[in-house]
C-alpha positions in Angstrom: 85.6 115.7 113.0 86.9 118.2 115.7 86.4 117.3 119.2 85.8 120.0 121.9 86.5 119.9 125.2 83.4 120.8 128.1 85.1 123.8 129.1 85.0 124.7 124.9 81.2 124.4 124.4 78.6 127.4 125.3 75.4 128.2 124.9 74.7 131.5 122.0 72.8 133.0 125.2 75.7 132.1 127.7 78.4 133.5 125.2 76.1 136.6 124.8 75.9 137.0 128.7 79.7 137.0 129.0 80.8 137.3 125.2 84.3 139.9 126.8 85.1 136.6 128.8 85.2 134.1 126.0 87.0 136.6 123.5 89.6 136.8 126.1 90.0 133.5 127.2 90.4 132.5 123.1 93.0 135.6 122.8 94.7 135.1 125.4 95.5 131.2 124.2 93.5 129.8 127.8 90.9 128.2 125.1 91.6 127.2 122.0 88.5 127.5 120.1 84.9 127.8 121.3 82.2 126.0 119.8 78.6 127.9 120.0 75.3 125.4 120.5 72.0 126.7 119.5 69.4 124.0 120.8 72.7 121.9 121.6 73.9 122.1 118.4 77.2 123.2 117.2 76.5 126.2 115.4 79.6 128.2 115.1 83.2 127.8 116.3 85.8 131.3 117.6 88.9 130.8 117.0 91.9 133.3 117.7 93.3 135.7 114.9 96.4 133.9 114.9 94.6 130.3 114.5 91.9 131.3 111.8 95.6 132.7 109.5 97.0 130.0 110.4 94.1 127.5 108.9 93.8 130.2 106.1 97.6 129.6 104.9 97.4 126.0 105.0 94.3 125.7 103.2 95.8 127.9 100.9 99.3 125.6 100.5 97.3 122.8 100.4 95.1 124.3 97.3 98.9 125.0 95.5 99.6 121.0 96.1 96.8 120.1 95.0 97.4 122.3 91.9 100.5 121.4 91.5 99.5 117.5 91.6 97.3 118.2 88.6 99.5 119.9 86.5 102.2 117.2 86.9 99.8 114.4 85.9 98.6 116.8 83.0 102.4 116.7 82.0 102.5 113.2 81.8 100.3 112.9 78.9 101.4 112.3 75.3 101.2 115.5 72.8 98.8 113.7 70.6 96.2 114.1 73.5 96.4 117.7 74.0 93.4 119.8 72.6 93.4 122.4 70.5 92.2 125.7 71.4 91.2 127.0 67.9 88.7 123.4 68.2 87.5 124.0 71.6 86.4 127.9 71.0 84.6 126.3 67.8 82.8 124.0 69.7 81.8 126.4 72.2 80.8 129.2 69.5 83.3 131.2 70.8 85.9 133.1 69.7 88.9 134.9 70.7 88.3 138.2 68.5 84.7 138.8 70.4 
């Protein structure tokens, strides 16, 4: 869980009162994030552009690894347990001239 500072919690109506404020203060690196409360209860978080690509890459390198991870174990396995595709389209009713 992600822990917030005071000074990173508002109110939905506070942040509407002074929304110009809080974008600045998050672009401008004095806040990190700001966490939104709506009847005290975290609702929404703002991040910077630069923080939201960042946490977009590594989710996205972290997808790759995990891919990756699967693939090797898949490797691992003996020939005899592969499938074959002309079996699995049968089963399914499928077929690769439709």
């Amino acid at each position: 869980m992600v822990a917030y500072t005071q000074s990173e919690l508002v109110s939905a109506t506070e942040l509407s009162k002074q929304f110009g404020e809080y974008i600045s203060k998050v672009k401008n690196g004095l806040l990190d994030k700001i966490g939104i409360l709506k009847n005290n209860k975290l609702n929404a978080v703002i991040l910077s552009v630069s923080e939201y690509e960042r946490m977009a890459l590594a989710e996205a390198r972290l997808e790759e690894l995990e891919t990756a991870q699967i693939l090797q174990e898949r490797l691992k396995r003996p020939k005899e347990e592969y499938l074959n595709g002309d079996d699995v389209l049968k089963k399914l009713n499928l077929s690769l001239d439709d």
